[in-house]
C-alpha positions in Angstrom: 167.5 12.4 160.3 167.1 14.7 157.4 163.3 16.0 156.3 164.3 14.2 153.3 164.8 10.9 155.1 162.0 11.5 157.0 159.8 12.2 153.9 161.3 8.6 152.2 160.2 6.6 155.5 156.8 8.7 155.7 156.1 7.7 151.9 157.7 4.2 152.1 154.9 1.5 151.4 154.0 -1.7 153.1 155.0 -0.3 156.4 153.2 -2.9 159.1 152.3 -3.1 162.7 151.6 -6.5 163.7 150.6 -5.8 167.9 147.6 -5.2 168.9 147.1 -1.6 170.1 145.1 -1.3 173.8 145.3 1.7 175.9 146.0 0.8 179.1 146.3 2.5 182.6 149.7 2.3 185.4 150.7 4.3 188.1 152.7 5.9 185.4 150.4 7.8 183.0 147.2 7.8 185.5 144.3 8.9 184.6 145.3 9.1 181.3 146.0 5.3 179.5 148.5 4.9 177.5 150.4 2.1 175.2 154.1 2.1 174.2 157.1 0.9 172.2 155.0 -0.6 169.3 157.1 -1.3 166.4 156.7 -0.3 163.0 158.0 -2.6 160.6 159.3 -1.0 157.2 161.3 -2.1 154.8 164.6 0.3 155.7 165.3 -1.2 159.1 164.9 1.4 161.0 163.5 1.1 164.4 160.4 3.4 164.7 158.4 3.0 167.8 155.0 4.0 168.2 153.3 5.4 171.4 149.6 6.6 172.5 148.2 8.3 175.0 144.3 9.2 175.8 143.4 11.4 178.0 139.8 10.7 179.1 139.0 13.6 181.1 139.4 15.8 177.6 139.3 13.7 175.9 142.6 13.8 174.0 144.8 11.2 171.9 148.1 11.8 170.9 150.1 9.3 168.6 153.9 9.8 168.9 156.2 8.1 166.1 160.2 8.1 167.2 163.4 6.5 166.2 166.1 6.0 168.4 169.1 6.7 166.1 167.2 10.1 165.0 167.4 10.3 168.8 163.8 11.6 169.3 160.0 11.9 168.2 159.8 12.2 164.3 156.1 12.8 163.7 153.4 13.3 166.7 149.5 13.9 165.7 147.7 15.5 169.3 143.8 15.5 168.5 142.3 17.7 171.1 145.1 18.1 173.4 147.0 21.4 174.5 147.2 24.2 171.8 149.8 24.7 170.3 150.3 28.7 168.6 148.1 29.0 165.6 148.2 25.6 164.7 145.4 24.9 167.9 144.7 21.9 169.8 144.5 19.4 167.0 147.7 19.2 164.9 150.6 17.7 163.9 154.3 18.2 164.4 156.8 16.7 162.2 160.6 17.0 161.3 161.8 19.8 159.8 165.0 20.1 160.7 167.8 17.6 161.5 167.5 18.9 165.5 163.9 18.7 165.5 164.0 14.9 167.5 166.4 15.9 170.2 163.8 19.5 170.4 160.7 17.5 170.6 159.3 18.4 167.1 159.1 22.6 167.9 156.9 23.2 165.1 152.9 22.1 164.9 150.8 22.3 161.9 146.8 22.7 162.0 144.8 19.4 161.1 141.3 20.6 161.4 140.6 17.3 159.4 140.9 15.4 162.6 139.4 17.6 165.2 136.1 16.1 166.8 137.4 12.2 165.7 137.4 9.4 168.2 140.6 7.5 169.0 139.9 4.7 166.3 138.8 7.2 163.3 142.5 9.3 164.1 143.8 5.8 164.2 142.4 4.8 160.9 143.7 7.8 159.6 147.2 8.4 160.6 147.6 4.5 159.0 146.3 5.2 155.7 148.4 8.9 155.4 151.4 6.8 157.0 151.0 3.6 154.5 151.2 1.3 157.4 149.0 -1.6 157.7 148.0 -2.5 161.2 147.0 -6.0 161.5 146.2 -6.8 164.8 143.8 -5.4 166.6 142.8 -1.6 167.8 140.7 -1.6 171.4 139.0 1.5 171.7 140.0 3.9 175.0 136.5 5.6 175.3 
């Protein structure tokens, strides 16, 4: 996936995510809860998934946007989490390059907009700057 292509899904309207969105603890992410594989619908077929993860001892939440046939993450937003250069502990990272999926999004971007926001005000948000409209429901992790 070009930045290009990215930028087109990014900007694409009437993006939707139908599933309700509840952090949730396993063996797997513990202590931290965690939801994944949530679609996003948009109108250019790709798959994007969405995951979260909260870290309550921080606390943290990270949002993590990928597409399968990009083979990786494609936009990430960490709010509070481990700092990252100059860009700090709240940022975002987002593809630059073509390799950036399969490299975990190398480069982070400050977003001192979000720092000090809970889970469902990050949320609220990333949806708006995204153009997706979540309509089911958003259980808070805190």
């Amino acid at each position: 996936m070009t930045r290009a292509e990215f930028e087109l899904l990014r900007n694409l309207p009437d993006k939707r995510i139908v599933a309700d969105i509840v952090f949730q603890q396993s063996k797997a992410t513990s202590p931290n809860l965690a939801f994944e594989n949530v679609p996003v619908e948009n109108a250019l077929g790709l798959e994007v998934l969405l995951n979260g993860t909260f870290k309550p001892g921080l606390p943290s939440v990270t949002y993590n946007f990928h597409i399968k046939s990009a083979g990786g993450p494609v936009c990430r937003v960490c709010v509070n989490g481990t700092t990252h250069g100059n860009a700090g502990r709240t940022h975002k990272h987002d593809l630059r390059h073509e390799s950036d999926p399969r490299n975990n999004l190398p480069t982070a971007a400050p977003r001192p907009d979000l720092e000090n926001k809970t889970a469902r005000e990050v949320w609220a948000t990333l949806m708006a700057q995204a153009n997706i409209q979540h309509t089911g429901t958003f259980t808070d992790p805190e």
